[in-house]
N, C-alpha and C positions, 0 to 999 in steps of 0.2 A: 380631509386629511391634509390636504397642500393648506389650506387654511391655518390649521392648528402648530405646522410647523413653521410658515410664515413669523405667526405669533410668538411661537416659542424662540426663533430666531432674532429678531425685534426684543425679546425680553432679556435674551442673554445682551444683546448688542447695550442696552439699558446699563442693566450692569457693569458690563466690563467700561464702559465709559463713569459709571458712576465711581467705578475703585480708582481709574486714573484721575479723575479729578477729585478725592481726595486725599488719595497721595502725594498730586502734586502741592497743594493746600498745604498739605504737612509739612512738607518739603520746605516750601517757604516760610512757613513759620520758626521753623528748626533753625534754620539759616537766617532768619533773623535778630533769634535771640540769639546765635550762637557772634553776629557781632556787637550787640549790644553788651553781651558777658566781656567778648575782647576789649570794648572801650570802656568797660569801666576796672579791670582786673588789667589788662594790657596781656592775657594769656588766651588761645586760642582754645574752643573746645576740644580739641585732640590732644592739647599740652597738658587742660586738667582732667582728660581722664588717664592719660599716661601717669598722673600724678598721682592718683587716686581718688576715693572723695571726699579725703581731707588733707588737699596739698598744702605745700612747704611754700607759700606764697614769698615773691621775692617784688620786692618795692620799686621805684623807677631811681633808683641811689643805688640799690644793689644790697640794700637793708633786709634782713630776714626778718617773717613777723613775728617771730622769736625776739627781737632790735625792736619792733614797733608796738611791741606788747611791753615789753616794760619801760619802754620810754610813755605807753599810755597808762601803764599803773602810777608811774610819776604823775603824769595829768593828773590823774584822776587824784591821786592822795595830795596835790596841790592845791586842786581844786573844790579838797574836802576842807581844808584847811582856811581856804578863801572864804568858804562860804559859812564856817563858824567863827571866823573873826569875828574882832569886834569892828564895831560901823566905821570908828573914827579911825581907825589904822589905815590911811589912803596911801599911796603913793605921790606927793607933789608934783611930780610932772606928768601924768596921767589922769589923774582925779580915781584912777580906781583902785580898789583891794590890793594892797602887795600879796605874793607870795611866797611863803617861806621855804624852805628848802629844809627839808626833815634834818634833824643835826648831827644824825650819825652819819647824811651825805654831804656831810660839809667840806671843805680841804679843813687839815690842820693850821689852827694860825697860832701865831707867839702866846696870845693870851689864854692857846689851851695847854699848854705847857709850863710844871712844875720845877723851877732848878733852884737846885739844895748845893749849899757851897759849906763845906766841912771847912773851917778852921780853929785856931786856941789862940787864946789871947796873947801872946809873943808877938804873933804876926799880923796883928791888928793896923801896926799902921806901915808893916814893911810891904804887905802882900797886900790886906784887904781893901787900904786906899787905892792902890794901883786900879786894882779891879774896879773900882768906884769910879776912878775916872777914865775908866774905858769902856769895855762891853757890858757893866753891871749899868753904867748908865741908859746904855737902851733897851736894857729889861727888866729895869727894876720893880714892876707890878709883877711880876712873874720868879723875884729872884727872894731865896731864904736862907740866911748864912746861920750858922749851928755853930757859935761856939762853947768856952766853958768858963763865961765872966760878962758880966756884964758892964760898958763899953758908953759913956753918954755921949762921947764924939762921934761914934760910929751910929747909934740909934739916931741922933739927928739926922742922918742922909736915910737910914735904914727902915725907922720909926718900929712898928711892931711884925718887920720881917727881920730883925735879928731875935733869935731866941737862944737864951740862955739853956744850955741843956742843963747843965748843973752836973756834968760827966766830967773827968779829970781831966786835968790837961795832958797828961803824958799820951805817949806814943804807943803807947802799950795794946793788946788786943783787948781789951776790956774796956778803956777808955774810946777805942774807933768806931768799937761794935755798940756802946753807947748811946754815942753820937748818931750812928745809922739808924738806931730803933726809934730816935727821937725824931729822925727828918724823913722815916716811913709812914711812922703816925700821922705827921703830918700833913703827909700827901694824901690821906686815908680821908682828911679830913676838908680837902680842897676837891671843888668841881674840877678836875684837870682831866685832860685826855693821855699827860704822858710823864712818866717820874724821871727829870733826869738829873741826875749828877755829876756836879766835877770836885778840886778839888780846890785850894784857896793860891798854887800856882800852875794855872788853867786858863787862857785866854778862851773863851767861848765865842765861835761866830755865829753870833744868833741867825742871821740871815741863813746861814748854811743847816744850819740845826733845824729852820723849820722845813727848806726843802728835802733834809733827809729825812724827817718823820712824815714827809705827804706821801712817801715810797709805800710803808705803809700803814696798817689798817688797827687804829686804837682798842679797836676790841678786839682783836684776836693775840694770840699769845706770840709777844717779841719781844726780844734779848738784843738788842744794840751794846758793842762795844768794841774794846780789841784788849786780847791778851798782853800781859807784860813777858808770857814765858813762851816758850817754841813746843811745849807738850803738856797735856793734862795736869793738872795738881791732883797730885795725889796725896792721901792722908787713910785714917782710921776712924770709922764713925762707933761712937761709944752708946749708942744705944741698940748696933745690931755685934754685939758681941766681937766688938776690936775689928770689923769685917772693914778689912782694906778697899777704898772707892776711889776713882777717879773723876774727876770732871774737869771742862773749862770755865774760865771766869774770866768778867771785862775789868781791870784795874781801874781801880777808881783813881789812880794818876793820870791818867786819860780820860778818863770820864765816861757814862754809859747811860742808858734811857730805857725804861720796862715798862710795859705799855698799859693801860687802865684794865684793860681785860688779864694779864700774868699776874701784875699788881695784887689785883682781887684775888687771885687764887692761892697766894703766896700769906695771904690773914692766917691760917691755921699754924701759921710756923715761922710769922715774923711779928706780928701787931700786938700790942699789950704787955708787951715785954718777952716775947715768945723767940723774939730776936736775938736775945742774950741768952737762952740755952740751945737756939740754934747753934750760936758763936762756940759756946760751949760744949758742944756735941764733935763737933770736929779739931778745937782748940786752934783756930786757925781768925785772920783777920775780918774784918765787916765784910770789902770785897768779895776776898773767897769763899763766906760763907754764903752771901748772895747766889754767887755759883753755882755752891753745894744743892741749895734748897732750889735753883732754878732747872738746873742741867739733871741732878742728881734726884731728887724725889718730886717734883714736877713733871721730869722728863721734858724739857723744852730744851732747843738746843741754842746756843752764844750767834748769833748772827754777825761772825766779826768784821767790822767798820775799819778800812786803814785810814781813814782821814780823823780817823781820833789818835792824838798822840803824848807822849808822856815825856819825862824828863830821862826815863831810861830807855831811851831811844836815839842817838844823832840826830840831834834836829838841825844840824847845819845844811845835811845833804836834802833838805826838801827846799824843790826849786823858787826863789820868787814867782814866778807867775804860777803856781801851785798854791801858793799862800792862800790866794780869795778862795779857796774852793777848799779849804781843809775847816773840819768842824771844830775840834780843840786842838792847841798847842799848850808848850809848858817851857819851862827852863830850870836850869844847875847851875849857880852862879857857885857852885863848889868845885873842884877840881875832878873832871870825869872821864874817865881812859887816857892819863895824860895831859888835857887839855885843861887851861884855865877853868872854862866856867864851859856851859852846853847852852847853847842859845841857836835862834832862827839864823840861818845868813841874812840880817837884810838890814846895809849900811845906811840908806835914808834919814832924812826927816830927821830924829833926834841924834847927839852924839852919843856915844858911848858911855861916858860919864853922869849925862842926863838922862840915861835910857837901858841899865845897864841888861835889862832884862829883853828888851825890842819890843815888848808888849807895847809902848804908846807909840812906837813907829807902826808899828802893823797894825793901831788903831787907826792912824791916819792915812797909808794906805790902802785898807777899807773905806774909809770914813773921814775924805780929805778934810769937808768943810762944817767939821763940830767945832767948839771953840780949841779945843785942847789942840789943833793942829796950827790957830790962827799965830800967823808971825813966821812959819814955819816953810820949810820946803813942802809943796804938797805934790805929792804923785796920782795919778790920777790911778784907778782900777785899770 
């Protein structure tokens, strides 16, 4: 009896020493990997089960893998791209594969940009040289002037971006809305990322024009401009039964830019001539029917720009050091609220008599050292 309980004593003693050592075994095991998980994750096992067992991992930057997942979808659709090129597209100073950068994540640059400049042959050589020898010279692959005559002084600097619409010359809404359906089309028919318009007296600062289209996003729906009125245009649309409608609109004496994605949506009610019973439908000018179809049966709303500006506006009170940073300006060498003529304040560089508009002074201070400023006072930016 004392025998058998000896043994059985010894056998439990067995046991309880065998459960302690491997427990302890486990133990250590656990706690091994449990730093090996911290050094390569930088989180402790207590942190990822607090977390769950699909935590919100956070980077040693402070990046979420939310941030490191789509910067490796980039990778990877980079690295698809590399890898279907073609052999000879190397890089020079690497010797390996470029790669591309998908094009709809590109910044916007000058040359993805369409500018349509409305003018009529009167003004051929009061207004449209002016433009020639200032801002239209540094966008001239990118620039389209519309008028209503064909011009062999001007097609030499121009070549086959002046188009002849063969629309009247007058002032009239039939003749502007015209003109608009012709310089829609045409955008319809260019690779561009962005339609934008001014008018034939419009200083355009391209440089500023492409950092306000990198704000933003070509494909989705945008309306850039700035009104000429303080409240909605109102009228009558004659195909819903005389029904009174409001909307805004960017004047095209300031100029304005509709994005390739609005563009596109705007075919059913402007392209093919669909433009002239748009104009029609509300008997109102190109601009405001722009409006009409963008604000009004699109539903997209006017994104108003103040650094776009018009002739019916003071343009005196916008400050020089304002200037570099404004996208269009204009002038009124006609008599306006009293005053002689409506023009920038800014006495520089040319005299008044040689400049009477300011447009080639506020070429050159943008753009001290083009030829047009050589001999000249040059003011630096």
């Amino acid at each position: 009896m004392r025998l058998s309980c000896r043994r059985l004593a010894l056998g439990l003693s067995a046991g309880a020493f065998l459960c302690l050592w491997l427990f302890l075994t486990g133990f250590q095991q656990d706690l091994a990997a449990g730093r090996m998980a911290t050094q390569g994750d930088g989180s402790s096992g207590n942190e990822r089960w607090a977390l769950g067992k699909h935590p919100r991992k956070i980077s040693s930057v402070g990046r979420s893998v939310e941030d490191d997942d789509r910067d490796s979808d980039i990778r990877k659709t980079s690295r698809t791209q590399s890898k279907h090129s073609k052999p000879g597209n190397r890089s020079p100073s690497s010797g390996q594969n470029t790669v591309s950068v998908p094009d709809r994540m590109r910044k916007t640059e000058l040359h993805d940009i369409f500018i349509g400049v409305k003018t009529t042959e009167k003004y051929h050589r009061h207004r449209m040289d002016l433009l020639m020898d200032t801002w239209v010279s540094l966008a001239k692959d990118q620039t389209f002037v519309f008028t209503d005559s064909d011009d062999e002084q001007l097609r030499s600097r121009l070549g086959d971006h002046l188009i002849n619409t063969n629309c009247s010359s007058s002032h009239m809404r039939q003749a502007l809305c015209c003109k608009m359906a012709v310089e829609y089309d045409m955008f319809l028919q260019q690779d561009k990322r962005w339609f934008c318009h001014v008018d034939d007296d419009n200083y355009l600062n391209v440089h500023e024009l492409v950092k306000l289209l990198n704000q933003y996003k070509h494909t989705d729906d945008i309306y850039l401009g700035r009104p000429s009125i303080n409240h909605p245009m109102e009228t009558y649309d004659r195909h819903e039964n005389m029904q009174k409608v409001n909307f805004w609109f960017a004047t095209g004496g300031a100029g304005f830019c509709i994005s390739k994605g609005l563009a596109l949506k705007m075919i059913p009610y402007a392209s093919g001539g669909k433009f002239m019973s748009s104009c029609e439908r509300i008997r109102l000018p190109d601009d405001c029917t722009l409006g009409f179809i963008i604000e009004r049966l699109l539903r997209v709303k006017l994104v108003q720009i103040q650094q776009f500006h018009s002739h019916l506006e003071w343009l005196k009170f916008i400050k020089k050091e304002e200037l570099p940073h404004q996208v269009s300006l204009s002038y009124g060498l006609t008599p306006y609220r009293g005053s002689a003529r409506n023009v920038i304040g800014l006495d520089e560089v040319f005299s008044e008599s040689d400049d009477p508009t300011r447009f080639k002074s506020l070429h050159c201070l943008l753009y001290p050292y083009v030829d047009l400023c050589s001999g000249h006072v040059r003011t630096r930016r």
